[in-house]
C-alpha positions as CSV (number, residue, x, y, z in Angstrom):
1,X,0.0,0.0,0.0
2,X,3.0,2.6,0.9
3,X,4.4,1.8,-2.5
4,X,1.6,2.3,-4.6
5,X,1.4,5.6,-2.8
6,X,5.1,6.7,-3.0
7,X,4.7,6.0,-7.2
8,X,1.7,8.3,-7.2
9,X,3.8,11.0,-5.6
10,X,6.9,10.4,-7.9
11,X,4.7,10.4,-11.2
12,X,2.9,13.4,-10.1
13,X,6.2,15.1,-9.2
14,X,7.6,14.0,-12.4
15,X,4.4,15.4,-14.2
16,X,4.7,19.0,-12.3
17,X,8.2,19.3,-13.1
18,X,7.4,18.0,-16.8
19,X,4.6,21.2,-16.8
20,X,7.5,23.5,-15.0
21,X,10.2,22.6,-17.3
22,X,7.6,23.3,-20.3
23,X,6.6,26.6,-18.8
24,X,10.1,27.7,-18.8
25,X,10.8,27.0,-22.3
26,X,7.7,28.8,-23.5
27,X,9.6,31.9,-21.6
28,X,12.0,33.1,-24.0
29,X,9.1,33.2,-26.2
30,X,7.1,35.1,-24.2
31,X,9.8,37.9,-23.2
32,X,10.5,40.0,-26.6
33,X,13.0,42.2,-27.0
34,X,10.9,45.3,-27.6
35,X,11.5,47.2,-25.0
36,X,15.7,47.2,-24.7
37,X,17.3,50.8,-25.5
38,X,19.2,51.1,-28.7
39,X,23.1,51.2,-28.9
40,X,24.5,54.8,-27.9
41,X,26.7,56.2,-30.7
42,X,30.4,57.4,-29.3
43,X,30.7,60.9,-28.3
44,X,32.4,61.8,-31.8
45,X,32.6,59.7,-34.9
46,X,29.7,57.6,-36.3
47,X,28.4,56.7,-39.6
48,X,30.8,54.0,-40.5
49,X,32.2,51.1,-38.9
50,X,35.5,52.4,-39.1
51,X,34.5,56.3,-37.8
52,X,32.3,54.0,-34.8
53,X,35.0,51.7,-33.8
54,X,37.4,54.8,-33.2
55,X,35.1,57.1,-31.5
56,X,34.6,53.7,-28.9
57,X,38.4,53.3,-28.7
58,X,38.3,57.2,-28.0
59,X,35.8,57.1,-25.6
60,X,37.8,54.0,-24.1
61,X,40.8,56.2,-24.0
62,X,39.1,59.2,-22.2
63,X,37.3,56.5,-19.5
64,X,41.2,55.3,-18.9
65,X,42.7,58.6,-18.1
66,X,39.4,59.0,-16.0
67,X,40.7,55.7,-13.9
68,X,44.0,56.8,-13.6
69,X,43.2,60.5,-12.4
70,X,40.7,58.6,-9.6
71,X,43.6,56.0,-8.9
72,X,46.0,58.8,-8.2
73,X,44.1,60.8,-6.3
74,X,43.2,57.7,-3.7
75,X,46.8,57.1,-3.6
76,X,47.8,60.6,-2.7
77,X,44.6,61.2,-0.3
78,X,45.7,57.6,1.3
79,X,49.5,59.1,1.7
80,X,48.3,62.2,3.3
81,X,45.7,60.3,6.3
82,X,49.0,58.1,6.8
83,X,51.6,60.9,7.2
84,X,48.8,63.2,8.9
85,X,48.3,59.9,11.5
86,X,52.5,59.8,11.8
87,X,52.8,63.7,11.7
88,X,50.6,63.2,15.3
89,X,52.6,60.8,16.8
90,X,55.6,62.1,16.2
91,X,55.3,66.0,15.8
92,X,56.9,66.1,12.2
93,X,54.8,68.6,10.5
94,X,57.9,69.3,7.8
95,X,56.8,66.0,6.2
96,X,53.3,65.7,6.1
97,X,53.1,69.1,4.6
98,X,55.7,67.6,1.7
99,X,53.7,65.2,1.7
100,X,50.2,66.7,1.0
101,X,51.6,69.3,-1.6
102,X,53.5,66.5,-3.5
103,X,50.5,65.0,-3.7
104,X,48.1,67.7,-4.9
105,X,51.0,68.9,-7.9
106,X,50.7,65.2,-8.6
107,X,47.0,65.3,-9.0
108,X,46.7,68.3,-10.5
109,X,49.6,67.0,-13.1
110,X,47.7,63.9,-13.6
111,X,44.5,65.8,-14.4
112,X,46.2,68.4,-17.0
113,X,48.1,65.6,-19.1
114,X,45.0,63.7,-19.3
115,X,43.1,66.4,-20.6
116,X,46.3,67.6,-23.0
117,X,46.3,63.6,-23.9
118,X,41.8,64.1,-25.4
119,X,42.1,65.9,-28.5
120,X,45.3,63.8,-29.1
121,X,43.2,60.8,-29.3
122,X,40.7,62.6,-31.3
123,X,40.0,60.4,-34.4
């Protein structure tokens, strides 16, 4: 009697995931494509696939010197907080001042030469 029960169970397990599975093949059909935003064209460029390619690698190049400005100006904020924390302990002012405008000539370097280094890439 248990077994006869248990096979009911497993077929109408089998038969639910048999209706699930189908359900969730019928999805891709269901879900159309309508709605998606088109591709954005590159800041300069366009037309071709030669004039879009190079205004991607362009806007590529600009997004890079973006990173690298952010990057160095972590770095030089992170070396300021650790000489302001050791200027505390050990009273040397001298050196965190150094330190800090280093840092912002550094930054403000980074910053000029990346925006020197757009029209360069200019297609």
């Amino acid at each position: 009697m248990k077994s006869s029960m248990m096979i009911r169970h497993i077929t109408r397990a089998k038969r639910s995931l048999a209706h699930l599975v189908g359900l969730a093949m019928s999805l891709p059909a269901i879900a159309m494509a309508q709605g998606l935003p088109d591709l954005e064209e590159p800041s300069t460029g366009g037309g071709g696939l030669r004039d879009t390619i190079q205004g991607h690698m362009y806007d590529f190049g600009i997004l890079i010197g973006l990173l690298l400005a952010t990057a160095v100006f972590l770095v030089v904020g992170s070396a300021s907080i650790a000489s302001f924390k050791e200027a505390r302990e050990r009273e040397t002012w001298g050196k965190f001042a150094l330190t800090v405008v280093v840092g912002v000539v550094l930054v403000i370097a980074i910053i000029w030469l990346t925006t020197e280094a757009a029209p360069i890439l200019m297609p």
